[in-house]
N, C-alpha and C positions, 0 to 999 in steps of 0.2 A: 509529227511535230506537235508542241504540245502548244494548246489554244491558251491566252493569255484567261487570269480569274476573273469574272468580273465580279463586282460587289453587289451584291442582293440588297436593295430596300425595302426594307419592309415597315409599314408604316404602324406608330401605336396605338390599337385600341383604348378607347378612353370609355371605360365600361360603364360610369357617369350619365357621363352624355349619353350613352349608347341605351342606358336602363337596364341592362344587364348586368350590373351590381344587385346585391343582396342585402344591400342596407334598407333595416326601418324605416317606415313613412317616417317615422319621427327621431332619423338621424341623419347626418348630413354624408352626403359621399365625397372622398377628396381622392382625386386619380393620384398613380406614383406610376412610374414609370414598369409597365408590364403588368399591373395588378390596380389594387383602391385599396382604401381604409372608408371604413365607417364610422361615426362618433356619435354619438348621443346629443340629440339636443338641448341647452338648458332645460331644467325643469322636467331631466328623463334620466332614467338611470339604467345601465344596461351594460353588450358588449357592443352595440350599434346595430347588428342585424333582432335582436330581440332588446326595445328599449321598454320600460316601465313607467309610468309617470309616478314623480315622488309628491306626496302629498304633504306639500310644505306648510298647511296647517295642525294634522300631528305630527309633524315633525319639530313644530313651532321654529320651524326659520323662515315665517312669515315676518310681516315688520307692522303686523296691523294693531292699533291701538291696544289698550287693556280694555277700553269702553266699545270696541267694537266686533264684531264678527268674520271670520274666516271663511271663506268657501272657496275650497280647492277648484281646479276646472283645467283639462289638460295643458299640463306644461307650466301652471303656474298658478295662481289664488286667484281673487278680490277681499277686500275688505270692504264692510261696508258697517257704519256708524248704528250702535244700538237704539233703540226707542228712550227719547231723553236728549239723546247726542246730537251735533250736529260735525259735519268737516268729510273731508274725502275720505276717511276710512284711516288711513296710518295716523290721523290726530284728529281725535273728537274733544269738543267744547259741548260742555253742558249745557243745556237747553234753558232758560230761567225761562219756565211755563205762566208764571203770577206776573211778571214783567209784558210779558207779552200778549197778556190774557188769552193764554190757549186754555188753561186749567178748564175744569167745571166744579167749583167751589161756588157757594148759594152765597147769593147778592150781601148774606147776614152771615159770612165767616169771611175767615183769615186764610190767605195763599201763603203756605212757607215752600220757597222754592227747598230740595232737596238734591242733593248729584245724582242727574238722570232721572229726573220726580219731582214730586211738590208734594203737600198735606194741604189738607185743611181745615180746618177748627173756626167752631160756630163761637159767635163774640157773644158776650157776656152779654145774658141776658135771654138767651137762649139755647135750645140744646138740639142734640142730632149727632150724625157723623161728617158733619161736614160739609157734604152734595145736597143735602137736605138739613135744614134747621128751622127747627118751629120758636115760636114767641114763649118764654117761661111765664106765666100769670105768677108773678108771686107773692102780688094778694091773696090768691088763693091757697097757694104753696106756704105761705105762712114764713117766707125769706125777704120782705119787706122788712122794713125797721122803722114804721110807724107808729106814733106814741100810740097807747090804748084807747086815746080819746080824740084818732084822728082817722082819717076816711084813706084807705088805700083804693087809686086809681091805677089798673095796669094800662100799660101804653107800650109802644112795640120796643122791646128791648131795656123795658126798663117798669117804673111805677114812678107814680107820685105820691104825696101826703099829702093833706089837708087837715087842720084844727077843727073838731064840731062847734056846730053852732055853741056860743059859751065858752069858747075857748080858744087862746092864741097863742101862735108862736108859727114855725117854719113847717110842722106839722111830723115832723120827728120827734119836738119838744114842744108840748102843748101846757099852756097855767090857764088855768080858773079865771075868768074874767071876774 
């Protein structure tokens, strides 16, 4: 006589779970029925058992500012704001360094903020590059404009006139008493 079939179960491995998949650290395992797929994680390029990391700042499909800097790092960037800048790295704001007196411009010049910078320039009346400016004597320099018969006094950032004795006026323009 013949024995009735019975039906065999057999249960399915999920090679996932199991670890016995061959997908990359850095791709994801999805079980199917009797087998798995692997994929690639964001920020990886591959067939999923060999994934690559793509470096999306030469590749420029970063989204990081123009005023900012790119540093790839697996799987994906940062941006991070240049010297000048300020903001989380995808939008930097200019720094106004003379506003906020970060500069180092000498007590006797001028702060011009600059995008991402500032200058500086010594005020009339004195010279240098700016981080340093001396006092111009220009009684002595001979760039006063004192009449011939008046007394040049330098003073800091500037001079004075005086009329000589015998003689008056603002000391620019001096008459004969």
């Amino acid at each position: 006589s013949a024995l009735p079939r019975t039906a065999t179960f057999c249960p399915a491995t999920d090679e996932c779970l199991a670890g016995t998949d061959n997908c990359s650290a850095n791709a994801t395992c999805t079980n199917t029925l009797g087998s798995f797929t692997c994929a690639c994680l964001t920020g990886f390029t591959g067939d999923g058992v060999t994934c690559t990391d793509l470096d999306e700042c030469a590749l420029n499909t970063d989204n990081c500012d123009t005023n900012a800097t790119c540093t790839n790092t697996a799987g994906s960037f940062s941006c991070a704001c240049n010297t000048g800048f300020t903001g989380p790295g995808t939008f930097c704001a200019d720094v106004d360094e003379c506003a906020l007196n970060t500069d180092n411009c000498h007590v006797n010049a001028t702060c011009s903020n600059t995008m991402g910078s500032f200058t500086c320039t010594c005020n009339a009346g004195y010279t240098g590059d700016g981080v340093t400016c001396s006092d111009n004597n220009e009684c002595l320099l001979g760039t006063d404009n004192c009449d011939p018969n008046a007394t040049c006094t330098d003073t800091a950032g500037g001079f004075t006139c005086a009329c000589n004795p015998g003689y008056s006026g603002d000391g620019v323009t001096c008459t004969d008493v």
